[in-house]
N, C-alpha and C positions, 0 to 999 in steps of 0.2 A: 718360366714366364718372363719375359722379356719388354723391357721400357723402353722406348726408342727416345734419344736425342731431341732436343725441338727441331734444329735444322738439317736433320737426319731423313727426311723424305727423297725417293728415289728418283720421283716424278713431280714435276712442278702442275700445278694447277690451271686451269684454263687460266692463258692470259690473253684471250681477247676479250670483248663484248660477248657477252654469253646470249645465245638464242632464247628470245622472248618466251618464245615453249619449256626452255628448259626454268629460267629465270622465276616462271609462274609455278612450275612443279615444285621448284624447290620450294619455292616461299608458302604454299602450300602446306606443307609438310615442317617448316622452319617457323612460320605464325609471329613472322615479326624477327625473330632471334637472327644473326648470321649462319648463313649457309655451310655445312658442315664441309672441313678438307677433302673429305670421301666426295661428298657431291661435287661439287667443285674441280676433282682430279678428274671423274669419272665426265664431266663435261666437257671434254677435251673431245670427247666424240660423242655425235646425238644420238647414234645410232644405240652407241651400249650405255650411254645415260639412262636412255629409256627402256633397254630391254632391261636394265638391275631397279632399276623405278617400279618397272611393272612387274618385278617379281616379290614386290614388298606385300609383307601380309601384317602391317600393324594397324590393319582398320578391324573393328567390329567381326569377329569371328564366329567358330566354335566352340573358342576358347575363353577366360576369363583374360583380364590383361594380368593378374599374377602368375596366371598358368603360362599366358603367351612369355613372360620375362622369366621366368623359372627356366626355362627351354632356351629362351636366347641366351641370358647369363650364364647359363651351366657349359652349354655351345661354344660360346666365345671365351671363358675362362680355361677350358679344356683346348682349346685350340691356343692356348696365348695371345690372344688379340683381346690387349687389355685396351687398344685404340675403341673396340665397339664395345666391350664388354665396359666399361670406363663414360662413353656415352649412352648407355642404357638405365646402367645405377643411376646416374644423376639424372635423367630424363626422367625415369618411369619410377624405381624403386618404393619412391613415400606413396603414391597413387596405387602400387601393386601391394604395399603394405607388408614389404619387407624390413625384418629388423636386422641389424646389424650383423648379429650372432647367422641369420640365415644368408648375408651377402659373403661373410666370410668362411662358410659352409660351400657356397658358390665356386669359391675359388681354390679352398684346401682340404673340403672337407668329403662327406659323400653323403648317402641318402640314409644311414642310417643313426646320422648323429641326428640330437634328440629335440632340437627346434624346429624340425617337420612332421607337419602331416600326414598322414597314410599316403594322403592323396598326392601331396608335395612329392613325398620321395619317390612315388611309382614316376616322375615326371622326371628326375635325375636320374634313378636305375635306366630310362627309357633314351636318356642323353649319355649316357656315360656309354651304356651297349652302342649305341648307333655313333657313337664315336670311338672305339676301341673294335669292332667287328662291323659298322656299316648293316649290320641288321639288327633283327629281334627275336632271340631264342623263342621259344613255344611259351616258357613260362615267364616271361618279361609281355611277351605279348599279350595271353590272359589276365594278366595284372592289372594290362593297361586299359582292354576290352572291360575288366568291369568296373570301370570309375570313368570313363570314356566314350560317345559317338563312337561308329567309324567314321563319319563324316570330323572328329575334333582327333580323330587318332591321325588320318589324313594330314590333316594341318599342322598336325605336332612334327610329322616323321616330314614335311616340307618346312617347317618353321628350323628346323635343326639343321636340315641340307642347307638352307637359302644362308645361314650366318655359316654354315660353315667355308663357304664358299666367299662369304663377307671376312671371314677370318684369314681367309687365303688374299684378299688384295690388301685389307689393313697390314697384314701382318711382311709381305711379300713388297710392298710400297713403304712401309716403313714408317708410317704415315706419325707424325708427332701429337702427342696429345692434344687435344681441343682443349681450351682454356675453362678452367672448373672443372675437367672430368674427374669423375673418383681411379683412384689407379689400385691397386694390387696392394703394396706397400701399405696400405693407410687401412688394409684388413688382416694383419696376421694371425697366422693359425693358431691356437691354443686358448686366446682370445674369446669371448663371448660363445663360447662353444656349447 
């Protein structure tokens, strides 16, 4: 897993006046804070600002928001994009009511270490398959059918695509950490385990 540089970005950020459309989504989503380098890079064009905008699924779901960040952290730390996995811990992490011992589970560990719930680890076995095979064996799948919608099984196997494809520009763009993100480094394995 890989830190990138601060001045280490591939691609410079919009540097015009950024479209009022866009300026309002972000701030939307940002609630005051500075607009994240991803947003920002991806503004460069209105066209794929807004189709990666409207592929976001971090409103009100199927899912709980511990469930929805179980799936993104497991996504993004298995893909090495500690750029979004890095903006997620610190964003959401106290609100999803992760501890420690499970964010550094996130990054080194798997589903059967013992700071998870049944429920927890059927949601890592369920990111780790659909990241290592891109499916869901029969028995990973009834796993997930019975603690699971398929309406929240949906959103799980789209919540994993959409960062994994977020893992593919942070990581690909080289993008430098956001200022306060948690990184990799500050959870080593062995630790709180």
């Amino acid at each position: 897993m890989t830190c990138y540089e601060i001045n280490s970005a591939r691609m410079a950020a919009a540097d015009t006046e950024l479209d009022p459309d866009i300026t309002a989504a972000m701030d939307a989503v940002m609630r005051g804070r500075p607009p994240l380098l991803l947003f920002t890079t991806l503004a460069r064009d209105k066209r794929l600002f807004f189709k990666f905008f409207s592929g976001g699924l971090l409103d009100r779901g199927h899912l709980t928001l511990r469930q929805r960040e179980i799936v993104i952290d497991r996504t993004t730390a298995l893909c090495g994009a500690e750029y979004e996995w890095g903006v997620h811990i610190r964003g959401f992490a106290a609100a999803a009511n992760l501890t420690n011992a499970q964010i550094t589970s996130l990054v080194h560990g798997d589903a059967e270490d013992d700071c998870w719930t049944d429920e927890d680890a059927v949601l890592l076995r369920t990111a780790d398959a659909l990241h290592t095979n891109a499916t869901l064996d029969d028995d990973t799948w009834t796993e997930l059918a019975r603690s699971f919608s398929d309406e929240a099984i949906l959103e799980i196997l789209l919540l994993a695509g959409f960062y994994r494809t977020t893992s593919y520009l942070v990581n690909s763009l080289k993008l430098p950490l956001e200022p306060g993100s948690a990184k990799f480094e500050n959870y080593p394995y062995g630790r709180n385990r």
